[in-house]
N, C-alpha and C positions, 0 to 999 in steps of 0.2 A: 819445739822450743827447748832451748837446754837451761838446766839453773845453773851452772856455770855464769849464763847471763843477765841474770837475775840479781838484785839485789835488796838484803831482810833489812826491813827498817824496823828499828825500836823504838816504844814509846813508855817512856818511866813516868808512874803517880804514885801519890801515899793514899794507901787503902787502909785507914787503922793504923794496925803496929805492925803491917806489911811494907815492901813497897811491891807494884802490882809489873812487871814487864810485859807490853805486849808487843807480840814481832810480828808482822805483815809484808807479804810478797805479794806486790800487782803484776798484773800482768805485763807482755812484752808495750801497751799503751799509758801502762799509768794509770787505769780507771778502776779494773775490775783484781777484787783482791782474793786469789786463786790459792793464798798459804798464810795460815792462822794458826798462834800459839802465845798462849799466855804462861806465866812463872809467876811464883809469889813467894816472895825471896826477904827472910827474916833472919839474923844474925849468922851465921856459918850455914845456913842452909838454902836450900831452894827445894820447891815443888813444883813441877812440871804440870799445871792442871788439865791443858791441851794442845794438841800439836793435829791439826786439821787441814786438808788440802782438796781443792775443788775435785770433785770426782771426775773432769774432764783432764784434770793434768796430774793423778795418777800416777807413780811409776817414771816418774821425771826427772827425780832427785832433788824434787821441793821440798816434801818433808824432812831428808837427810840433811840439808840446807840449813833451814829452820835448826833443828837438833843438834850441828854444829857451831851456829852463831849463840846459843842457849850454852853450848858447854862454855864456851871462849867466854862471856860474857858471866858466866858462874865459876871458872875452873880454881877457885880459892875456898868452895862451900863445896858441900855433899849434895849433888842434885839429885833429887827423888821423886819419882813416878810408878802410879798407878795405871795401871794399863790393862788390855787383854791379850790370852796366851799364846794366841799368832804372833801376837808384836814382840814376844821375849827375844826372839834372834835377829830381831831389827836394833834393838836397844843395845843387844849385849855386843854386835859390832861394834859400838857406842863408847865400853867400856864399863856399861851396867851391869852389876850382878845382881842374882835375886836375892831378892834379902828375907821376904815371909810373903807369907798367906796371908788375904787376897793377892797375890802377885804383885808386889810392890817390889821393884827394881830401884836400887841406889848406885849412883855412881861417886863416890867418896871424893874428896878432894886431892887425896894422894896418887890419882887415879889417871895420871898427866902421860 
């Protein structure tokens, strides 16, 4: 399956003094949802909370998928993610730099 063919749907609610994005990729049927990623997104910013992909599809370019509809969809805030230190040179293809310790990566909104 390629995510070329794929397509991330987004779901916006007010969570608080948030609002909450969540993105979903089903599969090639429509039923089963193989690519999961929420943001929580408050005046010039965003926070990446999680970017999740079935462990069968892997290596597919779902989650890069995911993390591009997330920037497009942010690319006027600073989008920011806590992560771990495998994932630093997945992000920073992205355009994320490390910003501190615990490993929190920002990608500014200058950042286009």
């Amino acid at each position: 399956m390629s995510a070329a063919s794929l397509e991330v749907k987004c779901e916006i609610e007010q969570a608080g003094e948030y609002q909450k994005y969540e993105y979903l990729v089903y599969d090639i049927y429509g039923i089963g949802v193989i690519g999961y990623g929420v943001v929580y997104q408050k005046g010039n910013s965003a926070e990446i909370k999680i970017i999740n992909v079935d462990r069968l599809h892997r290596g597919e370019g779902i989650g890069s998928l995911l993390l591009q509809k997330i920037i497009s969809d942010h690319l006027e805030r600073d989008i920011y993610v806590k992560t771990f230190e495998s994932l630093i040179p997945w992000y920073e293809k992205f355009g994320f730099k490390l910003y501190s310790e615990p490993l929190l990566l920002v990608r500014p909104s200058s950042a286009v």
